[in-house]
N, C-alpha and C positions, 0 to 999 in steps of 0.2 A: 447669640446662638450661631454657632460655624454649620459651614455646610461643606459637607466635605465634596472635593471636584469630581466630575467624573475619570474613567480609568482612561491612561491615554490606549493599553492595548485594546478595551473593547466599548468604544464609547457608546455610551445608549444612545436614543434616537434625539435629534435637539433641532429643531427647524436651521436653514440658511438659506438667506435669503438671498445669494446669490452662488450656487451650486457651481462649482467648473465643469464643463462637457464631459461626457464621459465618453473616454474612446472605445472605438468599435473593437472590435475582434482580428480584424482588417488591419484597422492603422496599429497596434499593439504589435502585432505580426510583421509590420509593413518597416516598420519605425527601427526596430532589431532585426537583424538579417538572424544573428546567431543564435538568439531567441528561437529561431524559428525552424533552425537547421537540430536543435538541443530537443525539439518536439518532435520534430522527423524521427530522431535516432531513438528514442523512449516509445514511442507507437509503432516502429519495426522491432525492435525489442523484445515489446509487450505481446505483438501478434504473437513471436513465438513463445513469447511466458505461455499466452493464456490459449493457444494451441495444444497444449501439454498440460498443462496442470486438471482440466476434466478429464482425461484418458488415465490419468496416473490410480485411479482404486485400481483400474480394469487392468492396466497394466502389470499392476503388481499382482491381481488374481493371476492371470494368466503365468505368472511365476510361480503359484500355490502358495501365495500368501495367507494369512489369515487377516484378521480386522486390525488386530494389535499389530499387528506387522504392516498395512498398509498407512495406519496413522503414523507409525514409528518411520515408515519415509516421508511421510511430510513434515516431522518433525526433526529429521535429519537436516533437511533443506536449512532447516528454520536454526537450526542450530550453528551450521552456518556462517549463516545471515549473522546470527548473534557475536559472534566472532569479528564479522566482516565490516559490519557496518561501520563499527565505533572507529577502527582500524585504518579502515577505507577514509572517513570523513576526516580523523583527524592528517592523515597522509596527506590529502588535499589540499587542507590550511597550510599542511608546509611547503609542497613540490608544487602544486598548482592543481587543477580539477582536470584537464585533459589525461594525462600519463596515467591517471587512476581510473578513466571511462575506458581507455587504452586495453588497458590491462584486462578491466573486467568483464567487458563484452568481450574480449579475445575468449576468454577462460569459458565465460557461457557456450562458444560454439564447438570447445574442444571436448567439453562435459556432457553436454549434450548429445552427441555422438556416442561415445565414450557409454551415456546411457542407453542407446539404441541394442548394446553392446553384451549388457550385462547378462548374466549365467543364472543366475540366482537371486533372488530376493534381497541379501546380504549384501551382493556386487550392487544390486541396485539402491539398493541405501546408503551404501559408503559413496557411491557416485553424486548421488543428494548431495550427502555434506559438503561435497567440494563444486558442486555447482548452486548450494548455498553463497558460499567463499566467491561465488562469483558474481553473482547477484546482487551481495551486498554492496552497492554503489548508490540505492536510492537519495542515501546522503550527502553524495557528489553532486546528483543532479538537482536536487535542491539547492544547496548551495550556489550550484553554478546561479541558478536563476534568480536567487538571491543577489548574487554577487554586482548584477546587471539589471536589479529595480531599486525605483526609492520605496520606501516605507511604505506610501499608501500603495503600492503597486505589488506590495509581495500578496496578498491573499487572493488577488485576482490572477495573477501570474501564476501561482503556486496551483490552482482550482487549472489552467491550461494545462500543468503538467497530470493533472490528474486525469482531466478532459484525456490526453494522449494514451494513456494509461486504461482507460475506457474505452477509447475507439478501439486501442488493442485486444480487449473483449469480446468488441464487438466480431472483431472479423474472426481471431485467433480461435474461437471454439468451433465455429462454425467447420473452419478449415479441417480442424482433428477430427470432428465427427465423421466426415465425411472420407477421410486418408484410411482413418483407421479401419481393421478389419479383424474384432474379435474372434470369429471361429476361427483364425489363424494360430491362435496364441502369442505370443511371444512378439515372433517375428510380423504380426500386423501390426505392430503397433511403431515398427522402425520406421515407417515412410516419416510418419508424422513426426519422430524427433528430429530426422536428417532435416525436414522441413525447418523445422524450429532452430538446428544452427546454423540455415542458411542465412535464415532471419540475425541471428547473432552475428553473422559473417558480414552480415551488409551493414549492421548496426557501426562494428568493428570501422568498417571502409570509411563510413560516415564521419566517424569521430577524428579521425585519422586525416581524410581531407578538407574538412568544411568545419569542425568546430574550432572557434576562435579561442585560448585560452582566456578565464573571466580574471585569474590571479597570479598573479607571477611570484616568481621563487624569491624571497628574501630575508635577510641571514638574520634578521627579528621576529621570523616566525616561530610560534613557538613549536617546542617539540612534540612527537607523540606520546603522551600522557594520558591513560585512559583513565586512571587512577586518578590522577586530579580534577580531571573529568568529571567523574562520577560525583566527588568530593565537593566541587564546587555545583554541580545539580542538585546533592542533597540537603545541602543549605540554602536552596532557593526555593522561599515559599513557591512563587509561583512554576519554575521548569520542573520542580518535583513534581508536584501536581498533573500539570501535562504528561509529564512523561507514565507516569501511573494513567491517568485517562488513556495513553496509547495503550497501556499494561491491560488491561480491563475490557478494551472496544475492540484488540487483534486480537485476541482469545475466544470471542465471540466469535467473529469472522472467519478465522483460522479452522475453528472446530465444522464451522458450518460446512468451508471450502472442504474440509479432509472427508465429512460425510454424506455431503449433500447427495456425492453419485451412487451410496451405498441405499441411502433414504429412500432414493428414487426408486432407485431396484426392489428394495423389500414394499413400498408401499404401493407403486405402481411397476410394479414388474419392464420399469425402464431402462435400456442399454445404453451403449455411448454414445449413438448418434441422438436423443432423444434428450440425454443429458448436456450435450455439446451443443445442441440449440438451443437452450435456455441462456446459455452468457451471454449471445449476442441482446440481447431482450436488453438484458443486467446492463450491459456497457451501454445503451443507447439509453437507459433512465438515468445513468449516471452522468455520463457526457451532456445530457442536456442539464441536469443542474449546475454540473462545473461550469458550462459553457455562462451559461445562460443567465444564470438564477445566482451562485453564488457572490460575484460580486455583488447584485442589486442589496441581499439578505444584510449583507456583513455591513456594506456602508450603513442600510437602516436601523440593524439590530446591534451591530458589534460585533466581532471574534466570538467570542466566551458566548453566549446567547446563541447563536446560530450553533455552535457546537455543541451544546445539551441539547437545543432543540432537533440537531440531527440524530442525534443518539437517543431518544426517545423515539421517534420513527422508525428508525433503525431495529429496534426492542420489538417494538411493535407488530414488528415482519415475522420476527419467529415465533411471538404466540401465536398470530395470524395462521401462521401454514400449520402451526401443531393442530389446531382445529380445526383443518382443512381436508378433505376427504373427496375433493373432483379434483382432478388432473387437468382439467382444463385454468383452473383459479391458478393453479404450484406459480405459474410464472406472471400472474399481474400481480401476485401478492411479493415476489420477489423482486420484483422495481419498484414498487413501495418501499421495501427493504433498502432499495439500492440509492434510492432519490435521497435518504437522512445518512446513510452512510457517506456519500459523495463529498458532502462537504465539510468532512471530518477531516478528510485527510489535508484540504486547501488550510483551515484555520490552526490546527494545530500547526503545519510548518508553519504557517504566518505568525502566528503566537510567538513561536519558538526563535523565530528570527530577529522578532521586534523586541526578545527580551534576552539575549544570548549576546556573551560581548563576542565585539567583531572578528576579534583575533582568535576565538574557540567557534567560530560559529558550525563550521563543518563538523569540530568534534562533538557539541552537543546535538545537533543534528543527527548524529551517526549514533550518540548516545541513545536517542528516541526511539532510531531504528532498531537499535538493538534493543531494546523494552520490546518493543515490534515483536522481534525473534524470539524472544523470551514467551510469548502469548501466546508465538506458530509453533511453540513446542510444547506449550503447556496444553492447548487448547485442543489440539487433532488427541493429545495423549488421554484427556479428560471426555472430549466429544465420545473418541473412539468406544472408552468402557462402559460409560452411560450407554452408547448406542447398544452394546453387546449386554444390555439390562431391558433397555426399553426403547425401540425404536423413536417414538421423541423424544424423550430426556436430552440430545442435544442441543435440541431447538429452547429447552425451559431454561439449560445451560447460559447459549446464548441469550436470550430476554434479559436473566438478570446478572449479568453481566455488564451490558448495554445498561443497564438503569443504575451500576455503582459507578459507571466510566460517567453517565448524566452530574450525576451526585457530587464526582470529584469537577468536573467542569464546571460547578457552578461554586465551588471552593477556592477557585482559582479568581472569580471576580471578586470574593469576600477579601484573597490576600493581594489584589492589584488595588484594590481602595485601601486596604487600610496601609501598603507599601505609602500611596501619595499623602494619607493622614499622618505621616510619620514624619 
């Protein structure tokens, strides 16, 4: 009778009996200067993402948008992105990951602006799309981080950049809430993006003086090819899978982000400052799982295992609030949400890295991400209609969504076994 081995991407729990220390936060930090300066620039970044992205319904009311119209810019964004990602990641494998963080933070602080700017509803959608196009570097910065751990070191590393990504929640809503000034229309809502590509401006300065390049240019790398990209994803039991698990879990997410501040409005007659304090909540449950928790999870349970079981929590959040009717609950039931969400994003990149060949790794990376943008347009466009049916219907949306992104997670351990029985 064979036994078959365990997976090496998400091994189950199995005693040792002599464990290597686990380093701190501190020495990880301490050990990589560039490491550290790569978390800097992603958390200034992020302040102005996530500065911006709760004022954007209110933003776009105040141009006389409608609902279809206000998910239709965030779907713009995401469209993008969709473009961008794959683009951006595989450019990176060739030229190197600096000259593509370069480029993309420049484009965030010019867009940005640029949106402060807009006339119309239209103006402000086409301005999405190209500050999509700018955006899409999450691939680069994965990579980067990649590029400069070993193997056991990407899901914990991976879970810091998430962590930065979260601090940027934390601060970056708080900030817009407070900038912003609806009865103005329009024009209250400039401070807060000039803010937001200040934040790109310094992102920009950063990369420019203090990031160390992780990959140098060489005439073996291979080309950008998104197409063979794609080709070689689709033939892999397991990154197909992932990559669908991304398809399925930002759809959820995406839908939630494009209506949460419209939710808030029709169910508690909530504004943007009201809304705007909710993320900080969001980013401090999540920050403390990436911080804190995911590593411990992933070494006990595995990759695969921690990522269904975040995706059921995840789920879990938006039955939760569709049953929810005090305004005092909206935001602990939304760090619930946010604690299974958090380390969705650390193990899929670790997944993806530990099973991506080295030489495509940025473009399957960017592949993922663009699944990503595929969800940010599926999902606000789907959110949206349901919401203009029934005020939770986005939240049921989300639930089972989360529960077939669980379903294809736990598919991908069925095809990393039977890959080593083979």
């Amino acid at each position: 009778m064979s036994v078959t081995p365990p997976s090496p991407i998400a091994p189950p729990p199995r005693p040792d009996p002599a464990p290597p220390p686990k380093p701190s936060l501190k020495t990880v930090i301490q050990e990589n200067g560039a490491l550290s300066v790569m978390l800097a620039v992603v958390f200034v970044n992020l302040v102005g993402f996530g500065l911006v992205v709760p004022l954007l319904p209110f933003f776009a009311r105040s141009l006389e948008a409608q609902v279809w119209q206000v998910t239709l810019m965030f779907a713009a964004y995401s469209f993008g992105q969709f473009f961008a990602e794959p683009f951006w990641g595989s450019l990176s494998d060739k030229i190197g990951r600096k000259p593509v963080l370069l480029m993309t933070t420049a484009m965030n602080a010019l867009f940005y602006v640029a949106l402060a700017f807009a006339p119309t509803i239209w103006w402000a959608i086409f301005i999405r799309f190209f500050n999509g196009i700018g955006s899409g570097n999450v691939s680069t910065i994965q990579s980067y981080v990649s590029d400069m751990s070993e193997p056991h070191q990407k899901a914990g590393r991976m879970s810091l950049i998430g962590a930065a990504f979260s601090l940027g929640f934390i601060i970056g809503p708080g900030i817009g809430g407070v900038l912003a000034h609806s009865d103005e229309g329009a024009t209250g809502f400039q401070l807060p993006l000039f803010v937001a590509a200040g934040m790109a401006a310094i992102a920009t300065l950063g990369v420019l003086l203090y990031v160390k390049e992780s990959r140098k240019r060489t005439a073996s790398a291979p080309q950008v090819n998104l197409r063979a990209t794609f080709l070689e994803v689709r033939k892999d039991p397991i990154l197909s899978r992932i990559v669908l698990t991304t398809l399925c879990y930002m759809a959820a997410f995406a839908g939630l982000e494009a209506t949460f501040g419209l939710w808030a409005e029709a169910r508690y007659s909530w504004q943007p400052r009201e809304v705007g304090l909710v993320f900080p909540f969001i980013g401090i449950a999540a920050a403390i799982m990436q911080v804190y928790a995911t590593r411990r999870l992933v070494r006990r349970f595995g990759e695969i295992r921690v990522l269904a079981g975040g995706l059921l929590v995840f789920g879990a959040g938006f039955i939760l609030q569709s049953f929810n009717h005090l305004a005092p609950l909206v935001t602990p039931i939304v760090m619930l949400a946010a604690t299974g969400q958090a380390v969705v994003f650390a193990t899929i990149s670790a997944l993806i890295t530990l099973n991506a060949p080295p030489e495509r790794q940025g473009a399957v990376l960017g592949l993922n991400m663009a699944a990503g943008a595929t969800a940010r347009i599926i999902g606000p466009v789907a959110a949206g209609f349901l919401f203009s049916l029934t005020t939770d219907a986005p939240l049921w949306f989300g639930a089972a969504m989360c529960l077939m992104a669980a379903f294809l997670a736990l598919k991908v351990e069925k095809a990393a076994q039977g890959r080593i029985s083979a």
